[in-house]
C-alpha positions in Angstrom: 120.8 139.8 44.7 120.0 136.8 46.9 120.8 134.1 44.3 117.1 133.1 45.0 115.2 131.5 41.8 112.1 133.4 40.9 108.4 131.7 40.3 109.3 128.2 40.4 111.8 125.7 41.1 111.2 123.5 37.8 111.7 119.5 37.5 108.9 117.1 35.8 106.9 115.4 37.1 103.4 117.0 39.8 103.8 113.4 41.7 107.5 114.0 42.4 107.6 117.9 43.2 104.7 117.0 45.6 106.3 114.2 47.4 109.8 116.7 47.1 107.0 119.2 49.2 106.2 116.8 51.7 109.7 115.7 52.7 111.0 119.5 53.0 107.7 119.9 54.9 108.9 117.4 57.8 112.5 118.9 57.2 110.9 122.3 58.4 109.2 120.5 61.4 112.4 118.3 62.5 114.1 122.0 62.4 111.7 123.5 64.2 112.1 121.2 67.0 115.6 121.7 67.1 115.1 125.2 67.2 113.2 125.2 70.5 115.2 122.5 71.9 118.4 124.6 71.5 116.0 127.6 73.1 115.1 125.0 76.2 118.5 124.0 76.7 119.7 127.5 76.8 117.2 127.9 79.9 117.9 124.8 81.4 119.1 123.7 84.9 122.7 122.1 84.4 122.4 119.5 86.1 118.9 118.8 83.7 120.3 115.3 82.4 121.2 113.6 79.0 118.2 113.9 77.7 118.1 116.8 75.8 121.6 115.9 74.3 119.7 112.6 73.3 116.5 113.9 71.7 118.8 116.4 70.0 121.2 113.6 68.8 117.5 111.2 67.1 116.3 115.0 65.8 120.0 115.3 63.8 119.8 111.7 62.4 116.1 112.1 61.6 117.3 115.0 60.2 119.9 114.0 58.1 118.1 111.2 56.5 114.9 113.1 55.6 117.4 116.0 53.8 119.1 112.8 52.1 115.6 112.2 50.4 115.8 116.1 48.8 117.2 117.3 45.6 120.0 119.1 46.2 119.1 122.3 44.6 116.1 122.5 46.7 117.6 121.5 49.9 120.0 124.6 49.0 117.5 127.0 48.6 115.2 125.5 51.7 118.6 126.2 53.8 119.4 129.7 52.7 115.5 130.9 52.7 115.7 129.8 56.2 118.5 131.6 57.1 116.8 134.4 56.6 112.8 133.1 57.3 112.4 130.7 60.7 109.7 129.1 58.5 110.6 128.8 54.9 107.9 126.9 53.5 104.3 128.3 54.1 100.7 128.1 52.9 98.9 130.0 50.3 94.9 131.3 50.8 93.2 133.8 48.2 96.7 134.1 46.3 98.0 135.7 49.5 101.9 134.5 50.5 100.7 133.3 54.3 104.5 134.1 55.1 104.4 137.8 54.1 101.0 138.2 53.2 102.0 139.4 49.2 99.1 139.0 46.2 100.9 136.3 44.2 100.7 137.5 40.7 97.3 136.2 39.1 99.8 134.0 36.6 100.9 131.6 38.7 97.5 130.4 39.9 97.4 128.2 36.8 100.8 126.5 36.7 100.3 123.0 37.0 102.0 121.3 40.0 105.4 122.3 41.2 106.8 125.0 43.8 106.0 128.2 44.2 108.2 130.8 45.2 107.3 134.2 46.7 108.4 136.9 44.5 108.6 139.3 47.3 109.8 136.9 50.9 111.2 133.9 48.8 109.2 131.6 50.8 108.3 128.0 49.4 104.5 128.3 48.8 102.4 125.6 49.3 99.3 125.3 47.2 95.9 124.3 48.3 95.2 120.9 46.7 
């Protein structure tokens, strides 16, 4: 199938997969940003200015040095899961997948630390703390 890793990406450590979280968090917010900046720009006026070329250009840097702070594998999966998902990290409540709103199997609710992934969207789940 999709190649996607089932459960959990896996590396020790709670303090490190939680900090991994938080960076591919902001990753998901500088892309968001480019996202509607490339929708803006399609609507523009030509004659609109530099500006948008310039916010785009800091958004590119800021993103490349926030993906430089990601694991590999993750950044990887983060990229295709977004391919498919405009937001490819999202919350959990009750057990519920807030991306596809899928039960999460009662198992996982006592791994310790870590990433969840939907079984059923892929998403990156992000735990309560």
């Amino acid at each position: 199938a999709s190649g996607a890793p089932r459960g959990r990406i896996q590396k020790s450590g709670v303090c490190t997969m939680r900090m991994q979280l938080e960076e591919l968090v902001k990753l998901q917010a500088v892309d968001a940003r480019l996202d509607e900046l490339g929708r803006t720009q399609k609507h523009a006026a030509p004659d609109s200015g530099g500006a948008p070329v310039a916010e785009r250009e800091r958004l590119l840097a800021e993103r490349r040095t926030i993906a430089a702070t990601v694991r590999p594998d993750l950044l990887r999966y983060y990229e295709r899961v977004r391919g498919r998902h405009p937001q490819a990290i999202v919350g959990t409540s009750d057990g519920f997948c807030l991306g596809c709103f899928t039960r999460r199997p009662t198992s996982m609710d006592s791994r310790p630390g870590g990433f969840e992934i939907c079984e059923r969207c892929g998403r990156i789940l992000i735990r309560p703390e």
